[in-house]
C-alpha positions in Angstrom: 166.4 -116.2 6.3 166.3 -119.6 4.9 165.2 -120.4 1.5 163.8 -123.9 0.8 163.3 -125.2 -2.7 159.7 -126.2 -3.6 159.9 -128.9 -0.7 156.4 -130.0 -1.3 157.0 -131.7 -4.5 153.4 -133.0 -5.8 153.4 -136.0 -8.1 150.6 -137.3 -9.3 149.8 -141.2 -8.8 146.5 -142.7 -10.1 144.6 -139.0 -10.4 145.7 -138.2 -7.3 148.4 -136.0 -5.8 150.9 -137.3 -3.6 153.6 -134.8 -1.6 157.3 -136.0 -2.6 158.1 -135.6 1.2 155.9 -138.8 1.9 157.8 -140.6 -0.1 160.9 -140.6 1.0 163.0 -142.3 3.9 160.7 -144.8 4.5 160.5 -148.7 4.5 159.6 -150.2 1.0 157.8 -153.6 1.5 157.9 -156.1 -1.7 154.3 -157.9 -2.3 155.2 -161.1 0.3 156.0 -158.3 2.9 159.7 -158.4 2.5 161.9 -155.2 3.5 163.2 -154.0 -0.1 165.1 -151.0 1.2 164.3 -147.6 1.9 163.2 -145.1 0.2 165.5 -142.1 -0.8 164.5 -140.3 -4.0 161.9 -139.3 -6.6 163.6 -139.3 -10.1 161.3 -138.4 -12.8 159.0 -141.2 -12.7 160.9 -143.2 -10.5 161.2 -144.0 -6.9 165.0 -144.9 -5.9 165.3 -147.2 -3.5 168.7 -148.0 -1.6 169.4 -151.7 -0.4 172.4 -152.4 1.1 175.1 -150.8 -1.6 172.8 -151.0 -4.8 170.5 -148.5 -5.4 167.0 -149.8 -7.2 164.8 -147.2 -9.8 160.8 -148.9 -9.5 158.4 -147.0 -11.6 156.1 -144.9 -9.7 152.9 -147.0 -11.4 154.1 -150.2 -9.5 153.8 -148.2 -6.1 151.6 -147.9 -3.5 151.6 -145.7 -0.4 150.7 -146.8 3.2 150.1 -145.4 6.3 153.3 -146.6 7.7 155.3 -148.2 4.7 155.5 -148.2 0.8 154.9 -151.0 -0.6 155.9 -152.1 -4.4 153.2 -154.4 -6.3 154.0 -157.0 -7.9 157.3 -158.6 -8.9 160.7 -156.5 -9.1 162.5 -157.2 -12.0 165.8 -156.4 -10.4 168.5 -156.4 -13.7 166.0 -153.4 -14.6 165.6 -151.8 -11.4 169.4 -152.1 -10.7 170.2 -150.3 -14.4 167.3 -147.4 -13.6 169.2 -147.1 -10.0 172.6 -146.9 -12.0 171.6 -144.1 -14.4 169.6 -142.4 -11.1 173.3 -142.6 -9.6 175.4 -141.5 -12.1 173.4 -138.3 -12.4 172.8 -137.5 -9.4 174.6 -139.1 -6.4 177.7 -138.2 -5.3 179.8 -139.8 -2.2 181.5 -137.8 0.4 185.1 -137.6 0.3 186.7 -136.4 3.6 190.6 -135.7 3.5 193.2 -137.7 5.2 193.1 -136.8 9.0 196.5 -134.6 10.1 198.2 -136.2 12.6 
């Protein structure tokens, strides 16, 4: 038996609910139509996006979902998102660590 934590997260955007699993691993688009990153994880009101090695935190109020993207509206102030991503990290990522190969 398999036991999934409440996987369909709702978060309310603008009045209206939005499933946490629609959210995530998905293109985000900046307002010129520029890949961001993608889309990994809702943090409190954030959405944590990862590009390249950096992880970004955008406030969930500067969203907006697509059919096939996410797009962020606006500019990205990125000193803030970059600090938002940092505190999202610190918390809550954590990199594998395999140990040295035998030979």
């Amino acid at each position: 038996m398999l036991f999934l934590k409440d996987k369909n997260k709702k978060i309310v955007k603008d009045g209206e609910e939005i499933s946490e699993d629609g959210l995530l691993c998905r293109f985000v688009l900046d307002g010129q139509g520029r890949k961001v990153g993608e889309s990994i994880a809702v943090y409190k009101d954030l959405l944590i996006i990862k590009t390249g090695k950096d992880f970004l935190g955008v406030p969930m109020k500067h969203i907006d979902v697509d059919i096939s993207h996410i797009l962020v509206k606006g500019l990205i102030d990125h000193t803030k998102a970059l600090e938002l991503g940092k505190g999202w990290q610190k918390e809550n990522y954590k990199e594998i660590k395999y140990p040295p190969e035998e030979p």
